[in-house]
C-alpha positions in Angstrom: 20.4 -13.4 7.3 18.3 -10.2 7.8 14.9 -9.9 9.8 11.3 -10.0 8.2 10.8 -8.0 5.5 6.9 -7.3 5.6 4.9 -7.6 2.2 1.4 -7.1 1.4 0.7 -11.0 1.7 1.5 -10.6 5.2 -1.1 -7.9 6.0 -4.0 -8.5 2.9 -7.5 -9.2 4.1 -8.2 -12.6 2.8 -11.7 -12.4 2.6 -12.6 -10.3 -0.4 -16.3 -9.4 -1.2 -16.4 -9.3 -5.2 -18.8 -9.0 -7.4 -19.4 -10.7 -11.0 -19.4 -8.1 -14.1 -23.4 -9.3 -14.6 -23.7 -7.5 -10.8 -26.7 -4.8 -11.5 -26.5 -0.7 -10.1 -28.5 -1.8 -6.8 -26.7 -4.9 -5.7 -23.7 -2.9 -6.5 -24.6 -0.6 -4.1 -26.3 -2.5 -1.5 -23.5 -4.8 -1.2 -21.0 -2.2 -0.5 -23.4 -0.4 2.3 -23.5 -4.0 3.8 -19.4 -4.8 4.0 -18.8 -1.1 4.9 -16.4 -0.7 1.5 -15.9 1.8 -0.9 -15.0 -0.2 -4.2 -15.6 -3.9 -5.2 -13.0 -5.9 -7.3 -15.4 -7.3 -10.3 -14.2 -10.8 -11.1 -14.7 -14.0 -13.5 -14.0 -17.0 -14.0 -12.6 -18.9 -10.9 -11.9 -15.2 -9.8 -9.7 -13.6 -12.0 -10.0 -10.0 -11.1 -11.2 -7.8 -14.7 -11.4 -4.7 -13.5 -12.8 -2.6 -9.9 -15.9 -0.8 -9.2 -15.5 2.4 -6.9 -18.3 4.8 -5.3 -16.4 7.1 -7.8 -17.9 4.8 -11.0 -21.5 4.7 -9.3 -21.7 8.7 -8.4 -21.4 9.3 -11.7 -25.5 8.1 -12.3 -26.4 11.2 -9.9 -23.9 13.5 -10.8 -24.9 13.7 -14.6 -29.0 12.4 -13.0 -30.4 15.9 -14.5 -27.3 17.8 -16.2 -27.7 18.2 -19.6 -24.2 18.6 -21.6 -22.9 20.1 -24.2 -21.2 18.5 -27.3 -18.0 19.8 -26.1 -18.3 18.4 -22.4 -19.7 15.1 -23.7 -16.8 14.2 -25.7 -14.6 15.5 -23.0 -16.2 13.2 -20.5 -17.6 10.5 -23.1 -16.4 8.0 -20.4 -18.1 9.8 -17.4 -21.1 10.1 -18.9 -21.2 6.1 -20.4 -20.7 4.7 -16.7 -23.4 7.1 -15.9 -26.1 5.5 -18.1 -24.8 1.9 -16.9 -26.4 -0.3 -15.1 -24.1 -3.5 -14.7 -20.4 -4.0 -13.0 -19.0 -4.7 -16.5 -19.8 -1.4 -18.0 -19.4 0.5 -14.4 -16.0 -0.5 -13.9 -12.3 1.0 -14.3 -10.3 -1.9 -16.4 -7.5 -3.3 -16.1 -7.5 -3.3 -12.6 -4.7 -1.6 -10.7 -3.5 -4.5 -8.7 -0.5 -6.1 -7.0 0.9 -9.0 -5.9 1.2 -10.8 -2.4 4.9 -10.7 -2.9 5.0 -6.4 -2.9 6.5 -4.8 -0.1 5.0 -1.8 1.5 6.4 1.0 -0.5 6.0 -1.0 -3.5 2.3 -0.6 -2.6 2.2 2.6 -1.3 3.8 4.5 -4.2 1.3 2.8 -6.9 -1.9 3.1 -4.7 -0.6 6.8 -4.8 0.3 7.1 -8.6 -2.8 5.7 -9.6 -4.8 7.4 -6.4 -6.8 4.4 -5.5 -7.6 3.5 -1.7 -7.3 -0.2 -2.1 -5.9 -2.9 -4.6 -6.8 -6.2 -5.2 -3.8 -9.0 -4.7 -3.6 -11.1 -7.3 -1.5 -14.5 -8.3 0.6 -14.5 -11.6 -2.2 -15.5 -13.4 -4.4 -12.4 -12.0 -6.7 -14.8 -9.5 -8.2 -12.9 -6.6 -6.0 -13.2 -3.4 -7.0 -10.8 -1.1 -7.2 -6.7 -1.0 -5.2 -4.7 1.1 -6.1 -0.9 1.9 -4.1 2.2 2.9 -4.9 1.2 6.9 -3.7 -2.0 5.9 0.2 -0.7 5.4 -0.1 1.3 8.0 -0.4 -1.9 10.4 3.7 -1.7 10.0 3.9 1.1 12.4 2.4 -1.2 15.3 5.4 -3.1 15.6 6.9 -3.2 19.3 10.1 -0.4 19.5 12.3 -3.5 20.8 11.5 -5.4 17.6 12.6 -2.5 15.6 15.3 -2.0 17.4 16.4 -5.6 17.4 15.9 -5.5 13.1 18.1 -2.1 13.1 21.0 -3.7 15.1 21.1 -7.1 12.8 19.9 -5.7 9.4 22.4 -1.8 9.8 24.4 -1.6 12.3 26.4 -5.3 13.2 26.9 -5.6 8.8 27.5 -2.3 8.4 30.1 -1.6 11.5 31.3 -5.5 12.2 34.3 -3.8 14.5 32.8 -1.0 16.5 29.3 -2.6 17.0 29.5 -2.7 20.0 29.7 0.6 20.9 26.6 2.0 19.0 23.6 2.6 21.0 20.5 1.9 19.0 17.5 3.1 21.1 13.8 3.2 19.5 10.9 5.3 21.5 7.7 5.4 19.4 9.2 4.2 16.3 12.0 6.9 16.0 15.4 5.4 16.1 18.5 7.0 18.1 21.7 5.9 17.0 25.0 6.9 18.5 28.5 6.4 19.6 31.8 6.5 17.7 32.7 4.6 14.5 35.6 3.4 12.4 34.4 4.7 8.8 32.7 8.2 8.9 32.0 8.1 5.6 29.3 4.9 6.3 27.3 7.2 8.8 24.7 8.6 6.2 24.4 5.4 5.0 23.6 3.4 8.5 21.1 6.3 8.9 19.3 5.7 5.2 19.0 1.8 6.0 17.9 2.5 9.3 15.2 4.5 8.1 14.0 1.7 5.6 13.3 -0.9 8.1 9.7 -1.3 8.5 8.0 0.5 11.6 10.6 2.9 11.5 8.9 6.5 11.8 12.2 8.4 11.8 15.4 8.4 12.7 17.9 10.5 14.6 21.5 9.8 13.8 24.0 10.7 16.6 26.7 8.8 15.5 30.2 10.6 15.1 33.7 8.7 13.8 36.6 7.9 15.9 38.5 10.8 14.2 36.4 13.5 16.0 37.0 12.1 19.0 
């Protein structure tokens, strides 16, 4: 068995203000001045998310409020300047929405919110239903969890599978979420690897590998 791997279920706020794609400019606005957000997941149905509205999509409406363009630049920005004569969530929003799903682990979630440089995504089921949203704070929640924890995750998950005969002899100490490893192993040649996987369990801010093989000894 290995130790909890954290997804984005685990750390998702569940309680997701949404609006519908009939949502008009003000209430747009309005309602993300009230929750304190910066982008609204526009669903139908029984929520099935169709797309996300971002301060982005609505500062579009002043940016282009008393510019007047050129044939060039409006072909260029043809979809800038539509979502700046919009007025409703359906014509205002990005779509398809960039989403996930409850199932995706940190990284996973981290490397698209960065590919597709987005803040927050909208967790959906399989069949695209609104589950929650989880933001960049969100994933960093991981980094909270208690050095013994991560220590005790290291030990089971790296170290005990990894060095079943000399276990016992490697320190594995954790101060602020960077990991010490040390002492003398069997296989020297398993020492970069110990300190990859180390690195990969969540919380883990760095690590610092010490360990040497029974050879140098």
């Amino acid at each position: 068995m290995t130790s909890q791997v954290f997804t984005v279920g685990d750390v998702m706020t569940r309680k997701v203000v949404a609006v519908r794609p009939g949502a008009e400019f003000k209430e747009i606005v309005e309602t993300m001045a009230r929750w304190k957000v910066t982008a609204l997941p526009v669903i139908e149905g029984e929520g099935r998310v169709v797309g996300v509205v971002s301060e982005a999509d609505l500062i579009l409406k002043e940016e282009f409020h008393d510019r007047r363009l050129g044939l060039v630049e409006q072909v260029r920005r043809r979809e800038a300047t539509a979502k700046a004569g919009a007025d409703r969530a359906a014509d205002l929003m990005t779509s398809p929405a960039v989403t996930v799903g409850p199932d995706a682990t940190f990284p996973q979630a981290a490397r698209l919110m960065a590919t597709r440089h987005v803040k927050r995504l909208p967790v959906v089921d399989e069949h695209g239903t609104i589950q929650g949203i989880v933001s960049r704070s969100d994933l960093l929640k991981v980094f909270l969890r208690p050095d013994a924890e991560i220590a005790d995750a290291v030990r089971h998950d790296v170290v005990t599978p990894l060095f079943p005969l000399s276990h016992a002899r490697i320190g594995v100490r954790v101060e602020a979420g960077v990991v010490t490893l040390s002492g003398a192993v069997t296989d020297a040649a398993l020492v970069p690897l110990a300190e990859r996987l180390a690195r990969a369990v969540d919380g883990v801010v760095d690590v610092r590998c010490r360990l040497t093989s029974d050879a140098q000894r």
